[in-house]
N, C-alpha and C positions, 0 to 999 in steps of 0.2 A: 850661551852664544860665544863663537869665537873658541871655543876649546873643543869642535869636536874629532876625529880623528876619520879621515874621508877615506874612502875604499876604494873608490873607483871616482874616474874626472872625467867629461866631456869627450875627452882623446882616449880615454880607454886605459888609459897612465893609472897605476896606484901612489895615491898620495896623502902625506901624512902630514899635519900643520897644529900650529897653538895657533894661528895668527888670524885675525878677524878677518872675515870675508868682507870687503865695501865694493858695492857695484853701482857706477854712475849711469844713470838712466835719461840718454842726454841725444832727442832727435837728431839735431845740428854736429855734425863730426866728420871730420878731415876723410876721403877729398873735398867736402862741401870746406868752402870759404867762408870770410864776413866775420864781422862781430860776435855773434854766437855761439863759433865754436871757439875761441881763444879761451874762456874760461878755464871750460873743462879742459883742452889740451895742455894749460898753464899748469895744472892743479898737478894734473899726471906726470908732466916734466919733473914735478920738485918733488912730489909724495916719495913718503919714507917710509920702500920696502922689504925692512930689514921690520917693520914694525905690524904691516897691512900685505894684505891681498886683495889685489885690485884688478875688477873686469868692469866694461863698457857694455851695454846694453843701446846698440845704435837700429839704425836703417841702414840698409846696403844701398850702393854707391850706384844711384841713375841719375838725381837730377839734382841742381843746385843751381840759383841765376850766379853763385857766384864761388866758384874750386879751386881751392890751392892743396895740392899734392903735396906741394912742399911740407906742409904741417904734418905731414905722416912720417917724417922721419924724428918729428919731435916725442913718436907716440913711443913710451919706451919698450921693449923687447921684451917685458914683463907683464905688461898689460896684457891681460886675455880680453880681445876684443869681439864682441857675439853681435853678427847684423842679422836683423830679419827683410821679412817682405815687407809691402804697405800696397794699399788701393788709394792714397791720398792723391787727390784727381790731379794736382801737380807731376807730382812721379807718372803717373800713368800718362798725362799728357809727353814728356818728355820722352816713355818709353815709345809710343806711338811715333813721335816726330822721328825716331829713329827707324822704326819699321818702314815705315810708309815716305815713298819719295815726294817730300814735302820742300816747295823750292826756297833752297836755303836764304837765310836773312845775316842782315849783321848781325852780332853778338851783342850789340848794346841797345837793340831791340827788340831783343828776347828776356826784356826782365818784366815777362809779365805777373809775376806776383805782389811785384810792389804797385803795381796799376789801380788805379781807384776801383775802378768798374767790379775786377778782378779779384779785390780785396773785399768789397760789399756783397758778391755775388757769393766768395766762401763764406762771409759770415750767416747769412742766411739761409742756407743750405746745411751746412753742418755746424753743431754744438756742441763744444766747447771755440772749435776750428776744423782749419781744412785737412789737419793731421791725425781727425778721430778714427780713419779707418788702417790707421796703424797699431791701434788699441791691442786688436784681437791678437795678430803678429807678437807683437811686442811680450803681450801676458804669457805666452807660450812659450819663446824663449827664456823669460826669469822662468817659468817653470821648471821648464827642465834644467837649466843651471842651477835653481834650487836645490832642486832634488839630486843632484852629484855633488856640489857645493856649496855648500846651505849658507845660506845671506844674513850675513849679519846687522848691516848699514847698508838701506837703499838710497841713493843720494839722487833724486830726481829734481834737473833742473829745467824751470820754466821764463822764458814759452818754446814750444808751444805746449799751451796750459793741456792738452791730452796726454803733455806726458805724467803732468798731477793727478786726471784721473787714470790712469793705468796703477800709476806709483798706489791709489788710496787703495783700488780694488785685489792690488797684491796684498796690502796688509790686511786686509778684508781675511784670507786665510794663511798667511805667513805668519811665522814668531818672528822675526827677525824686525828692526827699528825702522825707521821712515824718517828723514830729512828731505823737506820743500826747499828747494833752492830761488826766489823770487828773483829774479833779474827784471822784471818789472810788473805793472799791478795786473792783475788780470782783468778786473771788473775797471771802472773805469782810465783806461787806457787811451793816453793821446794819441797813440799813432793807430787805432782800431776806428773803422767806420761806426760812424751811431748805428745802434741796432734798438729797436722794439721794444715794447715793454714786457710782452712776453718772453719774448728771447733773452734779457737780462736776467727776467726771475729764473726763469733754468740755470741761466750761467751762474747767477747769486748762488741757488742754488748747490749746484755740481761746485761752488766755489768753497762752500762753506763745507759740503758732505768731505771733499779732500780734504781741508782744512783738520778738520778733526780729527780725522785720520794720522796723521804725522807725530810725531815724538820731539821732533823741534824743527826748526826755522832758520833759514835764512836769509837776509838781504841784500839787496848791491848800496842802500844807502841809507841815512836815519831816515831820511822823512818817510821812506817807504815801510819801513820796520814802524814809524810810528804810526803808520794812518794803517797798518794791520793787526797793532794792538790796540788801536781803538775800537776798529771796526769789529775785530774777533777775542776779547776780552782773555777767552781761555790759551790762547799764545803766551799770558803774563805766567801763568802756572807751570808753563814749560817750558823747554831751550830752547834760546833763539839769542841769535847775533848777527852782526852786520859786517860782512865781508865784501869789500869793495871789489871790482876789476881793477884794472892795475895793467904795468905795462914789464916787457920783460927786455933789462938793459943785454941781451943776448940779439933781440932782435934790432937795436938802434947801430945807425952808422957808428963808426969805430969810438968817434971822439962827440959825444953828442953835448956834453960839456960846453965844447968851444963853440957852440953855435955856427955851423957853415957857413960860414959868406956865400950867399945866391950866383949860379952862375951865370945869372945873366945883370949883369951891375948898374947897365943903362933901363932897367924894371924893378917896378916893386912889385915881385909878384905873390899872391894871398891865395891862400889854399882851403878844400874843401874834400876833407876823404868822407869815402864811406859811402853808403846808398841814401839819397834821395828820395824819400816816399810819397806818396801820393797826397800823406797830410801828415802832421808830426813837427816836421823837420825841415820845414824848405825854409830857405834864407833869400825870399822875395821880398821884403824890406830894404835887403844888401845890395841887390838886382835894382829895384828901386833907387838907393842913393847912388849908385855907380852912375845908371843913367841920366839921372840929375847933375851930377858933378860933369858928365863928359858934354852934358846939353850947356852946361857953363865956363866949361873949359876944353874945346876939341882936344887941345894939345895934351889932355893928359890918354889917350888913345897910344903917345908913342912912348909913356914910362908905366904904365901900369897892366899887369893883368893878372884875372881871376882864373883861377886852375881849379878843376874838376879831377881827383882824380876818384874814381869806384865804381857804382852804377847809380843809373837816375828812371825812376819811372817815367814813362812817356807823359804824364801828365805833367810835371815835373817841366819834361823839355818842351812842350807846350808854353806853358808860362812863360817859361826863360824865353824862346822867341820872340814873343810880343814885348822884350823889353831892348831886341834888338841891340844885341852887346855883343856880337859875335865875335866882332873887328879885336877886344880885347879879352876874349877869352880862350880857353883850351879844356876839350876833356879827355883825360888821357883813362881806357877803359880800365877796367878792375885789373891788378896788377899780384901776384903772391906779397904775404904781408910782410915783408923782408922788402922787399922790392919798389912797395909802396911808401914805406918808411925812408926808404934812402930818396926817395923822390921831393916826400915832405920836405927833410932836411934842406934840401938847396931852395927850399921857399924862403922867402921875408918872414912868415907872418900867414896863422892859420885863424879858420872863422867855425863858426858852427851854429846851429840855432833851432831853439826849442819854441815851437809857435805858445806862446803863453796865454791862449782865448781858450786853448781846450781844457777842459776838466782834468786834472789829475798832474801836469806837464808842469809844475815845481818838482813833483819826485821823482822825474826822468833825470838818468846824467849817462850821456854818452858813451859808452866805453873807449873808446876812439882818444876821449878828453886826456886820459893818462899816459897816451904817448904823447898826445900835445906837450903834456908838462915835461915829460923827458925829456921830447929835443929843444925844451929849451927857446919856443919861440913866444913872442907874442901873442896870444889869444885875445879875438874879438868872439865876446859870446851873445847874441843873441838873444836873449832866454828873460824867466820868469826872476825880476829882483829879490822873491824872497824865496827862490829855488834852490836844491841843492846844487848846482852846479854855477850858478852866482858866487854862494857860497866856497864854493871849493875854490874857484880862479881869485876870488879876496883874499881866502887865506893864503895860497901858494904867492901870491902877487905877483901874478902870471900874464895879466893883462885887462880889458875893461870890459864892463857888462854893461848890456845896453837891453831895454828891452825890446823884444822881437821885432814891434811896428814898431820905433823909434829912427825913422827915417833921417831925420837932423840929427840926433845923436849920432848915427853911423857915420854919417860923413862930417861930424868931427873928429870924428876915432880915425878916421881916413885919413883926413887932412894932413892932421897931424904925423900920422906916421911918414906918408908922403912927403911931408915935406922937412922933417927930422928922423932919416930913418935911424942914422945910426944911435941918436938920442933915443930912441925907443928900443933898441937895443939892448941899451944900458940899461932903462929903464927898471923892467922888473926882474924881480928876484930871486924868481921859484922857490919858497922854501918850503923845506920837510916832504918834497917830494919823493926821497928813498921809502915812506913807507909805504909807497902805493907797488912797490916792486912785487912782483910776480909768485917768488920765496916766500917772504911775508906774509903774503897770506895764504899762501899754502901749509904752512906752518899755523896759521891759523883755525883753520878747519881742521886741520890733523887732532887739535887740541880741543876743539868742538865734538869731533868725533867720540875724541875719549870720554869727553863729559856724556856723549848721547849712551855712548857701552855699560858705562858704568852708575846712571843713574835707574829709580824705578819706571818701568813703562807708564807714564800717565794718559796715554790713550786707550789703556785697556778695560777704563773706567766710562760707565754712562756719563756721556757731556749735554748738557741745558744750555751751554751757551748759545746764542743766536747773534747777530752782526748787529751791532750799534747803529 
């Protein structure tokens, strides 16, 4: 692998290479926006190809609740980028909204996939997700990019987990390696509606058949690398490491260092990026003390407010009504991630929150949380006390964790900043924040990579293991 000398490419070009083939197999990709696709786009920013040859294995560009264009000039002139079709009832729906004169709505909602209803409805319907009927599309393009440029490293990142199985049933007849990319659990998943007990044992299942399939492993954090070698024993026998998200100081205002002074001075105003989903992630404990504090103190209505800025499923702005906060809040709709980042900056003081009742929701950590720590602001977290992301803002000492219903707790973390902001300020510390930087671990993987080339295939061996 990786030495063989190619005849003919895709374009019809005769080309000749030592260099290993690596193709990231990644649904989520620029125009589509959000959390999801910054990984892979990061990776390909800094990858080193003087050493690799690198193509994308995506979806073509219909629907996304959330598009930043912008992120396609990040994609470098190098990258051979290969989209197919899909029937994934999302795309199709969007293709339809487009055909048929359907009387247009706001944009902020239309983010029907983070809707509860909407999100229970795909899991029961389709297994693994509502992304299986990209499977077939998908297998056909590595196909035939195989067979012109034969694959050395499939790097398929999940969710959504159909792209695990697509990645397992490639190596099913490819020589070529397999690298799972986890950006979070598949099987018990805090931000996934309960589903069945049938429906799990499938998904166990289809979880465990890719599982074994792959050559090595990756994480976005320990606890999640640990509860998959507990769960899948035969991960200890093969590679795997844990590579974080991370933030990229190309995309932070000029001086993120200095921390902004807000510009509005007569507010303390506290920020919320990112999408709000249906369950997972809402920060209705925080909704809860605000209302509490302004029920005990009107006058704090003319120095404070809570800022929205991304998307929110309408379940989401449900709740938030009935806590009747309007007077001091703002939601400013999904912004390119550049844009939204300069936004942050002129906040006080950003929040985030991992509902800590669901099964699994200590080894979520935000991707979002590492440009928190760039620009250098205060973080109120939310979340599970013995979760990774607890952990992370202790060690950075970045700001306080509360857990999620910790109602009193929040509105002393309030208070206080409220009423000493610039003392909070000073407060913490960030430290050792450069190694979450975007390079870093791109350089990382690079060296993963080499390890996955140059060791023996150990999936090409009958595996007995089963999930603990």
């Amino acid at each position: 692998m990786g030495t063989t000398t190619l005849k003919s490419s895709s374009n019809g070009l005769e080309t000749s290479s030592l260099k290993p083939h690596i193709v990231f197999l990644h649904y989520y990709f620029p125009p589509m926006g959000g959390g999801g696709v910054q990984r892979i786009v990061k990776f390909l920013k800094y990858w080193d190809y003087s050493a690799y040859r690198v193509s994308v294995v995506t979806v073509k560009s219909s629907h996304s609740f959330a598009e930043d264009p912008t992120l396609l000039d990040e994609i470098p002139v190098r990258v051979q980028v290969i989209r197919s079709g899909s029937l994934d009832p999302f795309r199709l729906a969007s293709l339809f909204k487009r055909i048929l004169p359907f009387k247009r709505r706001n944009p902020s909602e239309l983010v029907y996939e983070s809707a509860g209803f909407w999100r229970r409805l795909a899991m029961r319907v389709f297994i693994p997700d509502s992304r299986l009927l990209w499977l077939p599309f998908a297998l056909w393009k590595l196909w035939r990019l195989h067979r012109h440029q034969p694959i050395d490293v499939l790097f398929a990142s999940m969710p959504p987990f159909t792209t695990g199985l697509i990645a397992a049933l490639w190596k099913r007849w490819a020589p070529g390696r397999l690298i799972l990319d986890f950006r979070d659990a598949w099987t018990e998943n805090p931000y996934l509606p309960e589903i069945g007990s049938w429906h799990r044992n499938i998904t166990e299942w289809l979880e465990r058949l890719t599982i074994q399939q792959a050559d090595g492993y990756v994480f976005v954090n320990p606890l999640l690398a640990e509860y998959y070698r507990q769960r899948y024993p035969l991960i200890e026998g093969r590679a795997w490491q844990v590579i974080r998200n991370g933030y990229d100081p190309d995309d932070l205002p000029k001086s993120p260092r200095s921390s902004p002074v807000p510009d509005r001075s007569s507010q303390f105003r506290l920020g919320i990026l990112g999408t709000i989903y249906s369950q997972g992630n809402r920060p209705l404990s925080l909704l809860q003390a605000i209302r509490h504090m302004l029920d005990n103190s009107p006058e704090l209505a003319g120095t404070f407010r809570l800022v929205f800025i991304g998307k929110w499923s309408p379940d989401f702005l449900n709740r938030f009504r009935s806590y009747r906060l309007e007077g001091v809040s703002e939601f400013i709709p999904y912004l390119p991630h550049r844009q939204a980042l300069q936004e942050a900056a002129r906040l006080d003081a950003l929040a985030l929150a991992i509902e800590g009742n669901l099964v699994g929701s200590e080894r979520v950590t935000p991707g979002r949380i590492y440009e928190h720590l760039a620009l250098r602001k205060p973080i109120l977290a939310m979340c599970p006390l013995d979760g990774d992301l607890a952990e992370l803002i202790r060690q950075c000492q970045a700001g306080e964790v509360v857990p999620h219903d910790d109602v009193e707790g929040i509105k002393r973390v309030l208070a206080q900043w409220l009423t000493y902001p610039e003392r909070s300020r000073e407060k913490y510390r960030f430290e050792r924040i450069e190694q979450f930087e975007r390079s870093v671990q791109t350089r990382q993987l690079m060296e993963f990579v080499r390890t996955i080339l140059t060791e023996e295939d150990p999936s090409s061996h009958e595996d007995t293991h089963s999930p603990g």
